[in-house]
C-alpha positions in Angstrom: 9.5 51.5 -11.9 6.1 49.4 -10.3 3.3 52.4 -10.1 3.8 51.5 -6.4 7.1 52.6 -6.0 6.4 55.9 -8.2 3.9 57.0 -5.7 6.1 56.1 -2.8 8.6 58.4 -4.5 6.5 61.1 -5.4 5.4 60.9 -1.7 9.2 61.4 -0.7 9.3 57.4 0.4 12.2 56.6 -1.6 13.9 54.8 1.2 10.4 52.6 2.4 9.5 49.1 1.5 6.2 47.6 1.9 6.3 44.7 4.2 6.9 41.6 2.1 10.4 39.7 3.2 11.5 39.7 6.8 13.4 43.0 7.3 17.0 42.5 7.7 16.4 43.5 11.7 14.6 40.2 11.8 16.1 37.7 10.1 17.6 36.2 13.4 14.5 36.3 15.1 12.0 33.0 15.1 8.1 33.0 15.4 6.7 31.5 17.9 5.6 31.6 21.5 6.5 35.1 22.8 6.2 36.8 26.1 5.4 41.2 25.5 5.9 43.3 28.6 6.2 47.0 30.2 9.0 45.4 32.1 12.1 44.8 31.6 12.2 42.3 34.6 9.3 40.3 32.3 6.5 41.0 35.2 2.8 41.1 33.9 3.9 39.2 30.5 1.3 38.5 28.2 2.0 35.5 26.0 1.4 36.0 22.0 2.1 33.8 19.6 3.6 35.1 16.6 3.7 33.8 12.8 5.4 36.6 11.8 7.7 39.2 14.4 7.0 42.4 12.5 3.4 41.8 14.0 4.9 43.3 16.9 5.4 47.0 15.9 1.5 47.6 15.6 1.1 46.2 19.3 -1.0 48.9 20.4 -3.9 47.9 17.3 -3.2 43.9 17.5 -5.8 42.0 15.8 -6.2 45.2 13.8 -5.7 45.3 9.5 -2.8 47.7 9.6 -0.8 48.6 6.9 2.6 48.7 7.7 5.9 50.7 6.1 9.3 50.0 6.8 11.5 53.5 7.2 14.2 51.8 8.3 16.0 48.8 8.6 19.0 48.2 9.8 21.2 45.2 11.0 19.6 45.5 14.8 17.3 47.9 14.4 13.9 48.1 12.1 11.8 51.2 12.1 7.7 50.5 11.3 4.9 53.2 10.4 1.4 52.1 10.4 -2.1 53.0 9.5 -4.8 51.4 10.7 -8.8 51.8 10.1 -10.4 54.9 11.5 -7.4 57.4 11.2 -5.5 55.1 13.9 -1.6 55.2 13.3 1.6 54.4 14.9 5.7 54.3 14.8 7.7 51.6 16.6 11.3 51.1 16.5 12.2 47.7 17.3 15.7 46.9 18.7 17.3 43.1 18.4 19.4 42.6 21.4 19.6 38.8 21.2 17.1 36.3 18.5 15.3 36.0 21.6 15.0 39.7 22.5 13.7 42.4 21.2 12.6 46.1 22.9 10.2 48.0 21.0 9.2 51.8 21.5 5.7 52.5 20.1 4.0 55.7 19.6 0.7 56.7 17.7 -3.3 57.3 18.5 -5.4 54.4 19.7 -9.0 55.7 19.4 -8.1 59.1 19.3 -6.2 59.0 22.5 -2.0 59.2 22.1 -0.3 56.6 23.0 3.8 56.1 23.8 5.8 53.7 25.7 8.6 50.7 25.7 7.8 46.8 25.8 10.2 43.9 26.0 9.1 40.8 23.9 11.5 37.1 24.8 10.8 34.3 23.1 10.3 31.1 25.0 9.4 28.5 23.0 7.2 27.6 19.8 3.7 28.1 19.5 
């Protein structure tokens, strides 16, 4: 057993992965040019382009060196923890409805403020 893992164990991680493959949840889904929204309707879209889709779950601290834990993934689902510099953090479940669609529900502290809400991410095209 990697020291890694023994910590992650003796932390009672047993079930997390470190970010290294895509995550089951995301196989389906490309990289690319990406639309992120409150709505579900797509209004006030901001356009991101992505290299890799996990990227999304620390939306809150983009641009921001995050480490990230996988707590769960499942087939359409793939739950991310994060810690970011300064005591930030966050938890995002992110739901596949189609390749081209995913709905994330993000929680955590932004500069010491709590933060909690849903976006919808479509893909429309490649970077």
């Amino acid at each position: 057993m990697s020291s890694l893992t023994a910590r992650l164990v003796c932390l009672g991680f047993a079930g997390a992965v470190l970010v290294a493959a895509a995550p089951l949840a995301l196989r389906t889904v490309e990289p690319g040019q990406w639309q992120v929204s409150r709505s579900a309707t797509g209004q006030g879209a901001v356009p991101v382009c992505l290299r890799d889709i996990v990227t999304l779950a620390q939306y809150e601290h983009r641009g921001e060196a995050c480490t990230r834990v996988i707590l769960s993934d499942k087939p359409t689902e793939l739950l991310v923890h994060y810690t970011c510099p300064a005591g930030d953090f966050g938890r995002t479940k992110m739901t596949v409805l189609t390749p081209r669609s995913l709905r994330l529900e993000t929680q955590g502290i932004h500069r010491g403020e709590p933060f909690f809400y849903q976006l919808h991410a479509r893909r429309i095209g490649d970077c």
